[in-house]
C-alpha positions as CSV (number, residue, x, y, z in Angstrom):
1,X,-3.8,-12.6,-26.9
2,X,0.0,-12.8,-26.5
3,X,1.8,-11.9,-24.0
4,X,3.1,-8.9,-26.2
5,X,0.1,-7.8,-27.3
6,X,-1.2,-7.4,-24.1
7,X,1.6,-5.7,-22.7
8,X,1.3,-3.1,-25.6
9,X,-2.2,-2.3,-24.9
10,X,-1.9,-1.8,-21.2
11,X,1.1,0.6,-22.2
12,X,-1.6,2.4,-24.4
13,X,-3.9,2.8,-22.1
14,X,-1.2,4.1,-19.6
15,X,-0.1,1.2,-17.5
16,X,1.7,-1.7,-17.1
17,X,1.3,-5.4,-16.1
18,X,3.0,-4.9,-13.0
19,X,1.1,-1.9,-11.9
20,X,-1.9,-3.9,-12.1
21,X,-0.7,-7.1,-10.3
22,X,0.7,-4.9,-7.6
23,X,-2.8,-2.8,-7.4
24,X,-4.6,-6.2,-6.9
25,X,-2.4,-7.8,-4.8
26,X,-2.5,-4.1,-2.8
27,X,-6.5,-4.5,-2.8
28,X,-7.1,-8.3,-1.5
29,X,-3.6,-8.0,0.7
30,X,-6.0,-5.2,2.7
31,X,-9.1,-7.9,2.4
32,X,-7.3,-10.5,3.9
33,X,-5.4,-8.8,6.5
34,X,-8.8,-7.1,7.8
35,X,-11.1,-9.3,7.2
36,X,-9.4,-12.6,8.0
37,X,-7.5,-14.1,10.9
38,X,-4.9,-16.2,8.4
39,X,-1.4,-16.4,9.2
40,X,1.2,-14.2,7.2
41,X,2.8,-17.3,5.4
42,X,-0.6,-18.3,4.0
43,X,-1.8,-14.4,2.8
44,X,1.7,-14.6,1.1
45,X,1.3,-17.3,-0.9
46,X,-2.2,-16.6,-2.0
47,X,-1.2,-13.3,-3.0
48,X,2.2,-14.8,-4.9
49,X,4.6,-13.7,-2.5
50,X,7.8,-15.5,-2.0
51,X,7.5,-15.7,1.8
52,X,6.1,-13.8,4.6
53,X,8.7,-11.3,4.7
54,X,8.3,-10.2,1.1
55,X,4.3,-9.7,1.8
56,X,5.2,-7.3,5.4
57,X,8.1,-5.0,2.7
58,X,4.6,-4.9,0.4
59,X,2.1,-3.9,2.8
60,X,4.8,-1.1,4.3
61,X,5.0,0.0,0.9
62,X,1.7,0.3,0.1
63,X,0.1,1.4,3.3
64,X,2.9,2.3,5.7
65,X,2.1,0.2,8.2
66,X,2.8,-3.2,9.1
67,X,0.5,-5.9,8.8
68,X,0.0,-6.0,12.1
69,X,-1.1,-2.9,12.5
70,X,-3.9,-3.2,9.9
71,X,-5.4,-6.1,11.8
72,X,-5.5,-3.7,14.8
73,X,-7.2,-1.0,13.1
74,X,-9.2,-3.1,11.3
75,X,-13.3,-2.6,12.3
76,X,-14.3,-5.9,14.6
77,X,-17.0,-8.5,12.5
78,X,-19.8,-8.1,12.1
79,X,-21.7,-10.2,14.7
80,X,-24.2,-12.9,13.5
């Protein structure tokens, strides 16, 4: 499917390519910062962020917090 194609679908169906990179960026950005004890830098990059900074601007945006905080409030692991 070209590129074109798909971006007309999505538009059909009410959404855009962006707004579903951003949700699943949103959803494993939340995974990894809560579930995980990586450093910024590297949840950046596997998310596609351009550095660590862009990544903290996203997580404000989307949770209003900063990525700090969500590791704070994030529940402890589960214990083996």
């Amino acid at each position: 499917m070209s590129e074109r194609t798909l971006r007309r679908r999505l538009a059909e169906c009410g959404t855009r390519y962006e707004a579903l990179v951003d949700y699943v960026r949103l959803v494993r950005a939340e995974e990894l910062l809560t579930t995980r004890d990586l450093p910024l830098h590297t949840i950046a990059a596997l998310l596609g962020f351009s550095d660590a900074r862009t990544l903290r601007r996203a997580v404000a945006r989307w949770f209003g917090k900063d990525p700090s905080e969500m590791r704070r409030a994030a529940p402890p692991p589960h214990a083996s």
